[in-house]
CHARMM internal coordinates of N, CA and C (Angstrom, degrees):
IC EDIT
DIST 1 N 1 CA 1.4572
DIST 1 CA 1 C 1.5328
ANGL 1 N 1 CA 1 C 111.04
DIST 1 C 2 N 1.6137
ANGL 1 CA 1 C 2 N 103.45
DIHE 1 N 1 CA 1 C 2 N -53.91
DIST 2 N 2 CA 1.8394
ANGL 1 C 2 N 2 CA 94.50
DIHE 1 CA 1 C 2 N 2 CA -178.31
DIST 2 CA 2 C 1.6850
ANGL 2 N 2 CA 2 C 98.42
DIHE 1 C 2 N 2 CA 2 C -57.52
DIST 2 C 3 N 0.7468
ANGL 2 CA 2 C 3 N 137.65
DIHE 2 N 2 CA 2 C 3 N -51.36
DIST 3 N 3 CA 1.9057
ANGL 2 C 3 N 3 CA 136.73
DIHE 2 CA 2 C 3 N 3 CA -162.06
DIST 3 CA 3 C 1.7641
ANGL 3 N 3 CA 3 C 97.02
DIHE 2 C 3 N 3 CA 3 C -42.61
DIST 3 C 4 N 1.3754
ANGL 3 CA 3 C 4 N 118.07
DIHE 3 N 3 CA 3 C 4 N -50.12
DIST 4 N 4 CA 1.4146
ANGL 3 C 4 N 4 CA 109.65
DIHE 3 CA 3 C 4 N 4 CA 173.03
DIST 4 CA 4 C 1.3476
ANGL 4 N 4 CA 4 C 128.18
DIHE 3 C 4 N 4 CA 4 C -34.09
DIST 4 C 5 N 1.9510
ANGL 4 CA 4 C 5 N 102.06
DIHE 4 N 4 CA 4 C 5 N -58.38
DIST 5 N 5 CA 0.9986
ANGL 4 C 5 N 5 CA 116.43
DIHE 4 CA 4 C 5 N 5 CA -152.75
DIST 5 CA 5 C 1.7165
ANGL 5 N 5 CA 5 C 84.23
DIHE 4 C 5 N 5 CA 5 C -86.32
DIST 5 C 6 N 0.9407
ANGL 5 CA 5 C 6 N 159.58
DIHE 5 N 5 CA 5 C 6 N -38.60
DIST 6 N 6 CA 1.4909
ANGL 5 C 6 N 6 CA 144.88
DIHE 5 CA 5 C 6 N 6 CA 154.46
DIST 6 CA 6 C 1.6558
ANGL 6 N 6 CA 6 C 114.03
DIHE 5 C 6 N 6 CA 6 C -19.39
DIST 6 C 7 N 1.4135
ANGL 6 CA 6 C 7 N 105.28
DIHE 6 N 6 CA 6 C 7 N -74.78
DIST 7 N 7 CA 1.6401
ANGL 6 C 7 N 7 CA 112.55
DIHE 6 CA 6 C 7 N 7 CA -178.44
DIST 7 CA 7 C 1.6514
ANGL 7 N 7 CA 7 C 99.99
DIHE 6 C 7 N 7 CA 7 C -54.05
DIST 7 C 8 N 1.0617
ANGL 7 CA 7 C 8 N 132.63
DIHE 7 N 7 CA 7 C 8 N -30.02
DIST 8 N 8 CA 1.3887
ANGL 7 C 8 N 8 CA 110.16
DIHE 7 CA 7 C 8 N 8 CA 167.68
DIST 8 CA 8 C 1.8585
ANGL 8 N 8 CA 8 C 118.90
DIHE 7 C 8 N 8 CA 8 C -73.39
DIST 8 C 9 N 1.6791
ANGL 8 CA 8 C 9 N 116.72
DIHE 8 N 8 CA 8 C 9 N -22.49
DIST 9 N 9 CA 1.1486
ANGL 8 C 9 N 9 CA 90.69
DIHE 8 CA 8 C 9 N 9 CA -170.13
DIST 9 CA 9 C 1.4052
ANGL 9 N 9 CA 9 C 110.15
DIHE 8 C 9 N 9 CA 9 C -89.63
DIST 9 C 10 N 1.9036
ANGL 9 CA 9 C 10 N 125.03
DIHE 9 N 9 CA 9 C 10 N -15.73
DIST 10 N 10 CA 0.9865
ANGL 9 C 10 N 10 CA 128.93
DIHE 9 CA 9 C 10 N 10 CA 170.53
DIST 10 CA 10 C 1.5087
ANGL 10 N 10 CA 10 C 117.63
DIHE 9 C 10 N 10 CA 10 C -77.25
DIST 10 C 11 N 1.4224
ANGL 10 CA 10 C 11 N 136.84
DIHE 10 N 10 CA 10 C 11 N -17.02
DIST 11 N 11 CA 1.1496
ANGL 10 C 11 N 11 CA 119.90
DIHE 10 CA 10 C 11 N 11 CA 141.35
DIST 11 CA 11 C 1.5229
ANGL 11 N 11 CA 11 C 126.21
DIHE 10 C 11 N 11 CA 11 C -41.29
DIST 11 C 12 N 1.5806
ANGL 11 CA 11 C 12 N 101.70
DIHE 11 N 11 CA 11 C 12 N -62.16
DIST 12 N 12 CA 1.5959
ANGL 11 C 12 N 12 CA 101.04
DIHE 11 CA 11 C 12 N 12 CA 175.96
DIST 12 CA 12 C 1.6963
ANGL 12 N 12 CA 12 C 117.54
DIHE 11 C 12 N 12 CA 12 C -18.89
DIST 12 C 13 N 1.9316
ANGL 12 CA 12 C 13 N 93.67
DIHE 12 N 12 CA 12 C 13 N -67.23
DIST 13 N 13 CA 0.8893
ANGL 12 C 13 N 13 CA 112.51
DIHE 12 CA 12 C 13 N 13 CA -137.07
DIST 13 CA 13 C 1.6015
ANGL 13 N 13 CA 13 C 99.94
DIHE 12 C 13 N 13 CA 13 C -82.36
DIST 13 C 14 N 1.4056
ANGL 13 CA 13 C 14 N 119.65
DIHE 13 N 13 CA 13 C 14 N -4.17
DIST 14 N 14 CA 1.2629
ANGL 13 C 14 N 14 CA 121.04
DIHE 13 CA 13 C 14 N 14 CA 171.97
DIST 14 CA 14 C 1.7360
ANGL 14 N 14 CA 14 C 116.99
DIHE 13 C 14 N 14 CA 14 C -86.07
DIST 14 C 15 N 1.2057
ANGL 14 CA 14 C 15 N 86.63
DIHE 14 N 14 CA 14 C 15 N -27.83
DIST 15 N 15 CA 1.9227
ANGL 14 C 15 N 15 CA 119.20
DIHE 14 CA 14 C 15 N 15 CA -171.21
DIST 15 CA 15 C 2.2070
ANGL 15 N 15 CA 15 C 83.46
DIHE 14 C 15 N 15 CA 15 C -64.25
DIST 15 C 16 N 1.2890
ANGL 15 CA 15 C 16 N 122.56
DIHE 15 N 15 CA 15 C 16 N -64.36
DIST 16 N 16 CA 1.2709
ANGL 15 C 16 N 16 CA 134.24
DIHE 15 CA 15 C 16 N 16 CA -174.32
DIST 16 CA 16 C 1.4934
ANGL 16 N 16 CA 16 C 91.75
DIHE 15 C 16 N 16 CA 16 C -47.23
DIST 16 C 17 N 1.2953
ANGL 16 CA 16 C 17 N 127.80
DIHE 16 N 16 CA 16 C 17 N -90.50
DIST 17 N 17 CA 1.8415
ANGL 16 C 17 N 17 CA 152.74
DIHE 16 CA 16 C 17 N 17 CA -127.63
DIST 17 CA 17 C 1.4300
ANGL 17 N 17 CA 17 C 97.56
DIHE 16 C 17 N 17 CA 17 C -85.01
DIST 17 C 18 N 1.8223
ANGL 17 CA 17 C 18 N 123.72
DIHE 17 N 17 CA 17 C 18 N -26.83
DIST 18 N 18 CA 1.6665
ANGL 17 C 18 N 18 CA 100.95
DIHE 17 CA 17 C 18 N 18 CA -165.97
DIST 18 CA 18 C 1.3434
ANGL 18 N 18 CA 18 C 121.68
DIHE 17 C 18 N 18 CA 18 C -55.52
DIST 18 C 19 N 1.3375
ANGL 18 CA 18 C 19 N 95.90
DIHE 18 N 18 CA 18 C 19 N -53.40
DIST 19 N 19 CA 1.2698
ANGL 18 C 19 N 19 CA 108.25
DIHE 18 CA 18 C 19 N 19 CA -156.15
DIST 19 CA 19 C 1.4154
ANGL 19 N 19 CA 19 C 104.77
DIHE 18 C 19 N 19 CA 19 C -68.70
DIST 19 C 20 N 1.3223
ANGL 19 CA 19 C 20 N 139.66
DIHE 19 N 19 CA 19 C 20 N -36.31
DIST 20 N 20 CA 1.5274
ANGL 19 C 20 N 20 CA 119.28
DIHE 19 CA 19 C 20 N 20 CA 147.16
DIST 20 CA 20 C 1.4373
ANGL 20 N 20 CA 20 C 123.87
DIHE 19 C 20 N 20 CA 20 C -37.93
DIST 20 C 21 N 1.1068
ANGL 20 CA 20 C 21 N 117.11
DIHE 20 N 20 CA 20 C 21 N -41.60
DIST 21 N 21 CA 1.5604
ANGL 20 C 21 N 21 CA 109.46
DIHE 20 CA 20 C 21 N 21 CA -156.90
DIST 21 CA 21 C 1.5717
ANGL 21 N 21 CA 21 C 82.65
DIHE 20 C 21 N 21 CA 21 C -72.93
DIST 21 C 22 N 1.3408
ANGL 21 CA 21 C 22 N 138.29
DIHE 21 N 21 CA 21 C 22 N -70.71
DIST 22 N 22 CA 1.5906
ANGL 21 C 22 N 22 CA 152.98
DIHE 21 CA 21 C 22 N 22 CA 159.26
DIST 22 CA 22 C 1.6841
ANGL 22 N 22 CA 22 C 93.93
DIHE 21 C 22 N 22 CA 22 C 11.82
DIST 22 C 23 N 1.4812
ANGL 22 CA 22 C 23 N 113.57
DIHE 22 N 22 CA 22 C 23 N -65.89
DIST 23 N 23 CA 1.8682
ANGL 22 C 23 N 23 CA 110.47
DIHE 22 CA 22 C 23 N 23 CA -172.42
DIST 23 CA 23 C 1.2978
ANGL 23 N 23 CA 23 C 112.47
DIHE 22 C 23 N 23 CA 23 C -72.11
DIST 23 C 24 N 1.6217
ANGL 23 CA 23 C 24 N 98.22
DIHE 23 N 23 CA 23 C 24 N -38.12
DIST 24 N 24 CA 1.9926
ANGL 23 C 24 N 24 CA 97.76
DIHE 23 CA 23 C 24 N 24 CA -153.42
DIST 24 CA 24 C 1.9614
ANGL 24 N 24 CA 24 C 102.13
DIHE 23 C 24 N 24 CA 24 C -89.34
DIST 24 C 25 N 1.5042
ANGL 24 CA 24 C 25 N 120.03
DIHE 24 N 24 CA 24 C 25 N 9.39
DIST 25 N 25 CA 1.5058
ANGL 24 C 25 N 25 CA 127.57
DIHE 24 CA 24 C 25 N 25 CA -144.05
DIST 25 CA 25 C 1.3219
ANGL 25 N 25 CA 25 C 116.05
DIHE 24 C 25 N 25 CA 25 C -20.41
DIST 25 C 26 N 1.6045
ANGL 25 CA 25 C 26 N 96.82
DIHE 25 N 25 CA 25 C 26 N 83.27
DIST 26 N 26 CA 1.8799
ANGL 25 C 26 N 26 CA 113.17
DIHE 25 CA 25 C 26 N 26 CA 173.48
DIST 26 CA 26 C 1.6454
ANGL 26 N 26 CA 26 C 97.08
DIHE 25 C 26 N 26 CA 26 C -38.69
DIST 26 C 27 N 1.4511
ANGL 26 CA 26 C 27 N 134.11
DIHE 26 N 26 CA 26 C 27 N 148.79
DIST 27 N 27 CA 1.2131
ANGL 26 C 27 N 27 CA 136.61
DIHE 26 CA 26 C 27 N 27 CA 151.43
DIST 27 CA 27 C 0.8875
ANGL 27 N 27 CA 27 C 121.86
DIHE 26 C 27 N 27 CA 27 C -57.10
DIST 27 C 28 N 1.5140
ANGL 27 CA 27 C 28 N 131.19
DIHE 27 N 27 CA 27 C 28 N -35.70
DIST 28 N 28 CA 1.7600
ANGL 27 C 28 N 28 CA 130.14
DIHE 27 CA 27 C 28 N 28 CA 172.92
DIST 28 CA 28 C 1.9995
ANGL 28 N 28 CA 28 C 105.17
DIHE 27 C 28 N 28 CA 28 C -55.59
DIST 28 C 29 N 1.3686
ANGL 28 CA 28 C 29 N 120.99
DIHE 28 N 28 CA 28 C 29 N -35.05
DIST 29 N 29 CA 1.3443
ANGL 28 C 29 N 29 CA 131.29
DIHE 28 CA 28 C 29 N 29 CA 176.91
DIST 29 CA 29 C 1.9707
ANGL 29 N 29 CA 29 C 126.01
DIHE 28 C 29 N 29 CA 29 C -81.40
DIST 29 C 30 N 1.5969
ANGL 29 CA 29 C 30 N 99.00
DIHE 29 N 29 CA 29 C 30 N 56.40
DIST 30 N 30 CA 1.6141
ANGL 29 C 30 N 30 CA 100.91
DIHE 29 CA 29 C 30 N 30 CA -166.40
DIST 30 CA 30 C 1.4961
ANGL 30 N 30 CA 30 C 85.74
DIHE 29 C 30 N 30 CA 30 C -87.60
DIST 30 C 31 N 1.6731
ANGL 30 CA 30 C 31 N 94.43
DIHE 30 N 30 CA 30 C 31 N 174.93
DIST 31 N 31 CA 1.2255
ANGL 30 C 31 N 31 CA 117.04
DIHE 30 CA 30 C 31 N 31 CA 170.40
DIST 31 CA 31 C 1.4655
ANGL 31 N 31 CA 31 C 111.14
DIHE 30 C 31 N 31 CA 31 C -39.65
DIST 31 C 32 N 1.1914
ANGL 31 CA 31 C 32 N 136.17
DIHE 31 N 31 CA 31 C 32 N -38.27
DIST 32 N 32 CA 1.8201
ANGL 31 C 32 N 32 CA 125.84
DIHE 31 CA 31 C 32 N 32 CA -168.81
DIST 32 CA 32 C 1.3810
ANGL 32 N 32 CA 32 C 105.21
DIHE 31 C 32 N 32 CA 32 C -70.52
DIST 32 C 33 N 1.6374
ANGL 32 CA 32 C 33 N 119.46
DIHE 32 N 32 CA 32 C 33 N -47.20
DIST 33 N 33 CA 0.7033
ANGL 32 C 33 N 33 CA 121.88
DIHE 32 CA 32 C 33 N 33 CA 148.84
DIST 33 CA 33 C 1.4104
ANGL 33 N 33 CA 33 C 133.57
DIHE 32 C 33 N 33 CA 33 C -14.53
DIST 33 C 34 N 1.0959
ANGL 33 CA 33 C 34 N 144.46
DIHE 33 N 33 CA 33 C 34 N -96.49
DIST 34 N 34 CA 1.3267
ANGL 33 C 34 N 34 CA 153.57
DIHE 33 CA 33 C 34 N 34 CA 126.50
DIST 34 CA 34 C 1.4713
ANGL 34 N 34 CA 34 C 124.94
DIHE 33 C 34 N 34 CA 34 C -8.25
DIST 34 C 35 N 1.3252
ANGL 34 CA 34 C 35 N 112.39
DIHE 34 N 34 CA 34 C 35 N -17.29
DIST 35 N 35 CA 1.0827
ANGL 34 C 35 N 35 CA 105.84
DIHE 34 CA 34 C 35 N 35 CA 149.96
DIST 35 CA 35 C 1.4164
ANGL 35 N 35 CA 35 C 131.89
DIHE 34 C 35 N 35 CA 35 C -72.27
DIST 35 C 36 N 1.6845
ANGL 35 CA 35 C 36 N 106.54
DIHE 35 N 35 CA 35 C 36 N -60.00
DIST 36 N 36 CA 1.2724
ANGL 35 C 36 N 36 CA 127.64
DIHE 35 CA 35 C 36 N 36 CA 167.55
DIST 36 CA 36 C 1.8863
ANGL 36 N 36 CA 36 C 125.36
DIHE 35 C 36 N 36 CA 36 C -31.44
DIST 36 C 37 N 1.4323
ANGL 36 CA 36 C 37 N 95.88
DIHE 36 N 36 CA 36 C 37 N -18.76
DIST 37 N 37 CA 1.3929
ANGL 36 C 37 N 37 CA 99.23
DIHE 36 CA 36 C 37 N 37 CA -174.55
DIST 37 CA 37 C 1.6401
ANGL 37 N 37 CA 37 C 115.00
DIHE 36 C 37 N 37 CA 37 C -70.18
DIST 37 C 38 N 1.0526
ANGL 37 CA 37 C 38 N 111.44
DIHE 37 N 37 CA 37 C 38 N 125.97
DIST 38 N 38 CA 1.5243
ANGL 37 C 38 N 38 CA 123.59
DIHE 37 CA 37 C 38 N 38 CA -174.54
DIST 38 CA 38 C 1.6647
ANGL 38 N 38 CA 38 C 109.63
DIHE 37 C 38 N 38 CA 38 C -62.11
DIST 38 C 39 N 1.9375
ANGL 38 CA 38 C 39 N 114.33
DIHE 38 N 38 CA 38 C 39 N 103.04
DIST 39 N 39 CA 1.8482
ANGL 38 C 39 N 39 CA 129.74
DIHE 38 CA 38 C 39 N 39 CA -171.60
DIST 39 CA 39 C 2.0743
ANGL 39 N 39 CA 39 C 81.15
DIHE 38 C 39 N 39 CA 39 C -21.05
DIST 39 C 40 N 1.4143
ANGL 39 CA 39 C 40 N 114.48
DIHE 39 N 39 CA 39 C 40 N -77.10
DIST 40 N 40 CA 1.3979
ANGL 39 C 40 N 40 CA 110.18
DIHE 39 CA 39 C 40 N 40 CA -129.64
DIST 40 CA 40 C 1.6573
ANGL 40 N 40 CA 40 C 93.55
DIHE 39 C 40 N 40 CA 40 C -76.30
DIST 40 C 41 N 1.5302
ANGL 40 CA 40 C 41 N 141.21
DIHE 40 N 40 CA 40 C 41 N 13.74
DIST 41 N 41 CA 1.0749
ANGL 40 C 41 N 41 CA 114.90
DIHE 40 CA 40 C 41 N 41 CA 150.46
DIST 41 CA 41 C 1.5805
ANGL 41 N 41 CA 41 C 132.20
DIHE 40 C 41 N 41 CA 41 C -95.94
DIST 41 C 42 N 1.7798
ANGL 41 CA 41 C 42 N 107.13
DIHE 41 N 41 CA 41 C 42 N 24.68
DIST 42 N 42 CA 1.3803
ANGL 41 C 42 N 42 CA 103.70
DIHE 41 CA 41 C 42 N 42 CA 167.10
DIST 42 CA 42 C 1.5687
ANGL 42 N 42 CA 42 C 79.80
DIHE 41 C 42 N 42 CA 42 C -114.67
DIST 42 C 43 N 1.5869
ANGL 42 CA 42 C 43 N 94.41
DIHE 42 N 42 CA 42 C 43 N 156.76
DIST 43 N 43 CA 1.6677
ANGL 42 C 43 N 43 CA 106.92
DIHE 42 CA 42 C 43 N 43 CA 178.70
DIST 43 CA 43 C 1.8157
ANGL 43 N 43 CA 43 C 90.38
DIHE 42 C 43 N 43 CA 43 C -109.63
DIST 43 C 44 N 0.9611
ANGL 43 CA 43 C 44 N 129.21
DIHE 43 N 43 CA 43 C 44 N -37.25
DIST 44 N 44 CA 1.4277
ANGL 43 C 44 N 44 CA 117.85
DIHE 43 CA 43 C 44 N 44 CA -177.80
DIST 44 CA 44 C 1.6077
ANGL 44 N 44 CA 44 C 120.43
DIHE 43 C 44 N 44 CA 44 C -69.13
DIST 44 C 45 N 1.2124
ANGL 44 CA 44 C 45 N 96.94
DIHE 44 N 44 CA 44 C 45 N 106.98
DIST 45 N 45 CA 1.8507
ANGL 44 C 45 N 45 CA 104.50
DIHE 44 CA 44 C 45 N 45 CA 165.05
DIST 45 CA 45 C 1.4876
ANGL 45 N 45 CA 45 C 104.28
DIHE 44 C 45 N 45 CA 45 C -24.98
DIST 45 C 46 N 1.0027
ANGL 45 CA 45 C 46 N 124.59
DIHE 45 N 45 CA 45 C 46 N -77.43
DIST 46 N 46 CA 1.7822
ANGL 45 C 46 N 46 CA 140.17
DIHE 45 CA 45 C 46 N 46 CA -146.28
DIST 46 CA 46 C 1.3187
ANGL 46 N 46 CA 46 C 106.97
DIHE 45 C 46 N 46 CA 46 C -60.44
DIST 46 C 47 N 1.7456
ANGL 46 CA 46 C 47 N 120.02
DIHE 46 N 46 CA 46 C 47 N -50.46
DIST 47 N 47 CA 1.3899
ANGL 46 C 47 N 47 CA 138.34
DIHE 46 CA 46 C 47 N 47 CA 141.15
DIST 47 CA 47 C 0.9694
ANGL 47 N 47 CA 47 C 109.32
DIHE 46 C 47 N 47 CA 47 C -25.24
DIST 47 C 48 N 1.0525
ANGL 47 CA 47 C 48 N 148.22
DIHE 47 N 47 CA 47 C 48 N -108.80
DIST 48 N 48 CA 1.5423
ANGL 47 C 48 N 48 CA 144.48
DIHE 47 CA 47 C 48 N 48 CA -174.48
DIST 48 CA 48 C 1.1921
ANGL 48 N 48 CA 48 C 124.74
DIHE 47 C 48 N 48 CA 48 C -51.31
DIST 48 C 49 N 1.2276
ANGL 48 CA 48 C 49 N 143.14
DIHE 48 N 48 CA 48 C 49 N -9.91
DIST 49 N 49 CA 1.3541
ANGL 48 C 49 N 49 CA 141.61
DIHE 48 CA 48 C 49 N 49 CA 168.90
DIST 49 CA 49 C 2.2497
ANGL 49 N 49 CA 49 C 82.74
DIHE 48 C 49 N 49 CA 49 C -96.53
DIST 49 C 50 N 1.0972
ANGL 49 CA 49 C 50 N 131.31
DIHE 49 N 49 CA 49 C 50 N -34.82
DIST 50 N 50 CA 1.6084
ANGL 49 C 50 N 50 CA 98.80
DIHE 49 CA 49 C 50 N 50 CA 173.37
DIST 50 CA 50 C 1.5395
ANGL 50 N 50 CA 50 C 123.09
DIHE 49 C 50 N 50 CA 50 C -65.69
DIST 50 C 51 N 1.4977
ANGL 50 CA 50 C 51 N 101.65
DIHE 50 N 50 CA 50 C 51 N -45.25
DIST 51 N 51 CA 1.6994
ANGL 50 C 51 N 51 CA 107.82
DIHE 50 CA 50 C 51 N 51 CA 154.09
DIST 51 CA 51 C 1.5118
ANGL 51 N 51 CA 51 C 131.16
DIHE 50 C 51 N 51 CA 51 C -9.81
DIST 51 C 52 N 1.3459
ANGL 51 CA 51 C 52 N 90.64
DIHE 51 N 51 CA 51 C 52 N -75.98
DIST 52 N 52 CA 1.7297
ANGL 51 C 52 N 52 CA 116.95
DIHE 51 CA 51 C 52 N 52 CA -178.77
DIST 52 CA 52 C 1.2323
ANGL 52 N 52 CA 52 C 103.66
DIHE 51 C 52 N 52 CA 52 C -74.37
DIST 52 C 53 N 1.2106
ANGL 52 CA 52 C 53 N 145.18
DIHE 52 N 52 CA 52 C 53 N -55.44
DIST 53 N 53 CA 1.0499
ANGL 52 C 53 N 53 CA 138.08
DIHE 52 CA 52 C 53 N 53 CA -160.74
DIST 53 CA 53 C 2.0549
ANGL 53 N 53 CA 53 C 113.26
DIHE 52 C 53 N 53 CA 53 C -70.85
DIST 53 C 54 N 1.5459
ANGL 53 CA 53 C 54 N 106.28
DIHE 53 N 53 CA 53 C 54 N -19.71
DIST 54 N 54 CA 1.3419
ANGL 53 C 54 N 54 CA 133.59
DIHE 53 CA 53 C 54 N 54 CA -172.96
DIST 54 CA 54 C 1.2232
ANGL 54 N 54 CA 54 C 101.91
DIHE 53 C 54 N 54 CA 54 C -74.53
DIST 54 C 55 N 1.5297
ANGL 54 CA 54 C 55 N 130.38
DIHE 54 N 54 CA 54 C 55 N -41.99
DIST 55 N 55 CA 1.0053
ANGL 54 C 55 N 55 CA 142.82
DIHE 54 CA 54 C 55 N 55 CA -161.10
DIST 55 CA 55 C 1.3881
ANGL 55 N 55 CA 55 C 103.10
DIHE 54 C 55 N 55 CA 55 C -89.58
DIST 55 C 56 N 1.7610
ANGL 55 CA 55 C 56 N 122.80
DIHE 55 N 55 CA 55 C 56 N -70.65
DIST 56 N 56 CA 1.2142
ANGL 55 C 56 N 56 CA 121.46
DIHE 55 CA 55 C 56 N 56 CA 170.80
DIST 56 CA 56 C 1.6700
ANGL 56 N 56 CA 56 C 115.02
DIHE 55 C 56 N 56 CA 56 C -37.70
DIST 56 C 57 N 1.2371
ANGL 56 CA 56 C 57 N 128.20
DIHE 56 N 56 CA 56 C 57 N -41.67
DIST 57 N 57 CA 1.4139
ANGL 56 C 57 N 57 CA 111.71
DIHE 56 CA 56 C 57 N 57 CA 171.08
DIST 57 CA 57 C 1.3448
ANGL 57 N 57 CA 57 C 129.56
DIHE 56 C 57 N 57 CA 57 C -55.90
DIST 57 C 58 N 1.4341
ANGL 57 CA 57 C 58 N 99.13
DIHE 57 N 57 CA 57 C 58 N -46.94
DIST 58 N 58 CA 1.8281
ANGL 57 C 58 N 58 CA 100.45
DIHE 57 CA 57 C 58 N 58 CA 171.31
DIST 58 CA 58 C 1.7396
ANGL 58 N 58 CA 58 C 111.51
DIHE 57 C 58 N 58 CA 58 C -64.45
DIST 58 C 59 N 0.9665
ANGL 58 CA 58 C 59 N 109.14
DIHE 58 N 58 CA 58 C 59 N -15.28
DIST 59 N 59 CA 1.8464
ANGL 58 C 59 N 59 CA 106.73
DIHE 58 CA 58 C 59 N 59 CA -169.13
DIST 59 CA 59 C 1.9995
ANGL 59 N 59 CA 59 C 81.69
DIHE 58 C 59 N 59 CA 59 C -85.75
DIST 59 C 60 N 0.8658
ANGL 59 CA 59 C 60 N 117.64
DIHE 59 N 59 CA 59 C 60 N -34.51
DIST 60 N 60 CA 1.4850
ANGL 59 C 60 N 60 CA 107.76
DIHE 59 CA 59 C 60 N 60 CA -164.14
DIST 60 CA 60 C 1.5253
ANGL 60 N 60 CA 60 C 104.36
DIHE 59 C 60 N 60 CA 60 C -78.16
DIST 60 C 61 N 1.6261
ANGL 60 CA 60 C 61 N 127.33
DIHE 60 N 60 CA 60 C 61 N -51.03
DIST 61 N 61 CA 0.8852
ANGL 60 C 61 N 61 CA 150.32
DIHE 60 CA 60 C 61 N 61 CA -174.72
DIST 61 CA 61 C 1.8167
ANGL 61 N 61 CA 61 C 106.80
DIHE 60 C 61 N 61 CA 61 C -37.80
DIST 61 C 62 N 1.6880
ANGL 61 CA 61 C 62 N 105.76
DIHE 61 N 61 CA 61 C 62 N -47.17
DIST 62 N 62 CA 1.2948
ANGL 61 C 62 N 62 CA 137.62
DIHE 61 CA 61 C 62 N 62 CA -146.22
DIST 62 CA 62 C 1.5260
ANGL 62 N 62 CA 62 C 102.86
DIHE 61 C 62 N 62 CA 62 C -92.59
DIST 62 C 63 N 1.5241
ANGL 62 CA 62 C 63 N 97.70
DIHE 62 N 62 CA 62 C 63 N -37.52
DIST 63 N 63 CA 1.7354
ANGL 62 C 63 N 63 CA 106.53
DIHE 62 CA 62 C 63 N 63 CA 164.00
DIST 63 CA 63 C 1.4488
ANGL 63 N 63 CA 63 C 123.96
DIHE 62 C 63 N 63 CA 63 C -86.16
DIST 63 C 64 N 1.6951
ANGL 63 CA 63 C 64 N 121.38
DIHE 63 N 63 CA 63 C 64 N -27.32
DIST 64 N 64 CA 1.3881
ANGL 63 C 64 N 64 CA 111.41
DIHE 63 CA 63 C 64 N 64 CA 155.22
DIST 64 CA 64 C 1.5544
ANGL 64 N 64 CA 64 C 120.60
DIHE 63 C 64 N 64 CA 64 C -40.61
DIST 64 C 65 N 1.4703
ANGL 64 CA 64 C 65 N 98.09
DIHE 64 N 64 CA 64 C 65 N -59.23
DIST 65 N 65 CA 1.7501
ANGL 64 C 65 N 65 CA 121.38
DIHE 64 CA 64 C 65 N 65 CA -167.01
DIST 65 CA 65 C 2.0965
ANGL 65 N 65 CA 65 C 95.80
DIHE 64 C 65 N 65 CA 65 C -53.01
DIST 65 C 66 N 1.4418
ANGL 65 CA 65 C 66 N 128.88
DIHE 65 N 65 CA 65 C 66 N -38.54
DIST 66 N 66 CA 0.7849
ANGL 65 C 66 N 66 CA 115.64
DIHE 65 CA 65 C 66 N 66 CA -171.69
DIST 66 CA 66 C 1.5838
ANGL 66 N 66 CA 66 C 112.86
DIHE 65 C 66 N 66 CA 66 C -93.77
DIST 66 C 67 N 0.8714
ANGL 66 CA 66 C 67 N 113.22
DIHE 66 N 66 CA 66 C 67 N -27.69
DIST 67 N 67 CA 2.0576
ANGL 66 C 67 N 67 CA 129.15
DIHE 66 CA 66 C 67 N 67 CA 168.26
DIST 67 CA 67 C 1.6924
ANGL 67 N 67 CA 67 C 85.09
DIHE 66 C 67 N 67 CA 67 C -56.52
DIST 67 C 68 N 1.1956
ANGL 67 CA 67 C 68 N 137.13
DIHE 67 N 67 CA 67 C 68 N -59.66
DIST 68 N 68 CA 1.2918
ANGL 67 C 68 N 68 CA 147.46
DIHE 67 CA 67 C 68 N 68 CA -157.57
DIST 68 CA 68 C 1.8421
ANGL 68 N 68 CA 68 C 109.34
DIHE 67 C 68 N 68 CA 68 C -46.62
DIST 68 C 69 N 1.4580
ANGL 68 CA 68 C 69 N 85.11
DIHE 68 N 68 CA 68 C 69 N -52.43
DIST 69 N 69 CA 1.8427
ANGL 68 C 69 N 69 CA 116.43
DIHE 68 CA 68 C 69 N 69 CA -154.18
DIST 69 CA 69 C 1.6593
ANGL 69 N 69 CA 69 C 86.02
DIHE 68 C 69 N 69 CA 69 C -84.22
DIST 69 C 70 N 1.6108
ANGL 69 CA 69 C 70 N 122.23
DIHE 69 N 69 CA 69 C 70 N -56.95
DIST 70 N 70 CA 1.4565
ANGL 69 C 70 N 70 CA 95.97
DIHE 69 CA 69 C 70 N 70 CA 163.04
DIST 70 CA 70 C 1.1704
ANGL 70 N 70 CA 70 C 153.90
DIHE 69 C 70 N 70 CA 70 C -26.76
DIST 70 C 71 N 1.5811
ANGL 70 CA 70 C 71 N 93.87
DIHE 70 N 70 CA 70 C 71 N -57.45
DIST 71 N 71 CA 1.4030
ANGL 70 C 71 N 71 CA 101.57
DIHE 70 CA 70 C 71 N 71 CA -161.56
DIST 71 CA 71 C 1.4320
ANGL 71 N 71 CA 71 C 103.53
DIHE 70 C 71 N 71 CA 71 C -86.34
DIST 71 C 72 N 1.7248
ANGL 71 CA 71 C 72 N 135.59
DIHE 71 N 71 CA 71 C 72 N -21.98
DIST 72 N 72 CA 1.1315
ANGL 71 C 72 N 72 CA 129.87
DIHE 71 CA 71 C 72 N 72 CA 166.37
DIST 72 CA 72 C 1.3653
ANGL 72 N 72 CA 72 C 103.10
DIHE 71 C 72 N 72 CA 72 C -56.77
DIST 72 C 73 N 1.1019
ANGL 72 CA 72 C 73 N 136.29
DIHE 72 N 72 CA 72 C 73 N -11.72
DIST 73 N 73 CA 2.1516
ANGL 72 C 73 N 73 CA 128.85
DIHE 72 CA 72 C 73 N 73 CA -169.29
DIST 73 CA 73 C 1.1780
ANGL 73 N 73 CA 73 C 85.55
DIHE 72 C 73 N 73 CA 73 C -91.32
END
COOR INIT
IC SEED 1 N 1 CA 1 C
IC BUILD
């Protein structure tokens, strides 16, 4: 029963804080971060598809840079 009432206050409390952390990008809040966040505790579509989509760029970005660094050796 308490575990419920948790996932409700950290929804809240993510539902409150993202979208700041999203403009101001505290360093404690990287992409893993944001990855790690569990789809059904953002309720906003737009929120979570910027999330994901934030993340997939750096994972792509990160594998050019290393395809890159190869193939120059």
């Amino acid at each position: 029963m308490r575990k419920k009432a948790i996932e409700a206050e950290v929804k809240t409390w993510l539902d409150v804080n993202i979208h700041t952390w999203l403009e101001e990008h505290p360093d404690w809040f990287n992409e893993h971060k944001m990855f790690i966040i569990a789809e059904d505790y953002i309720d906003d579509p737009e929120t979570l598809a910027r999330i994901r989509t934030r993340y997939v760029k750096k994972m792509i970005q990160e594998r050019r840079g290393n395809f890159m660094a190869r193939a120059l050796t």
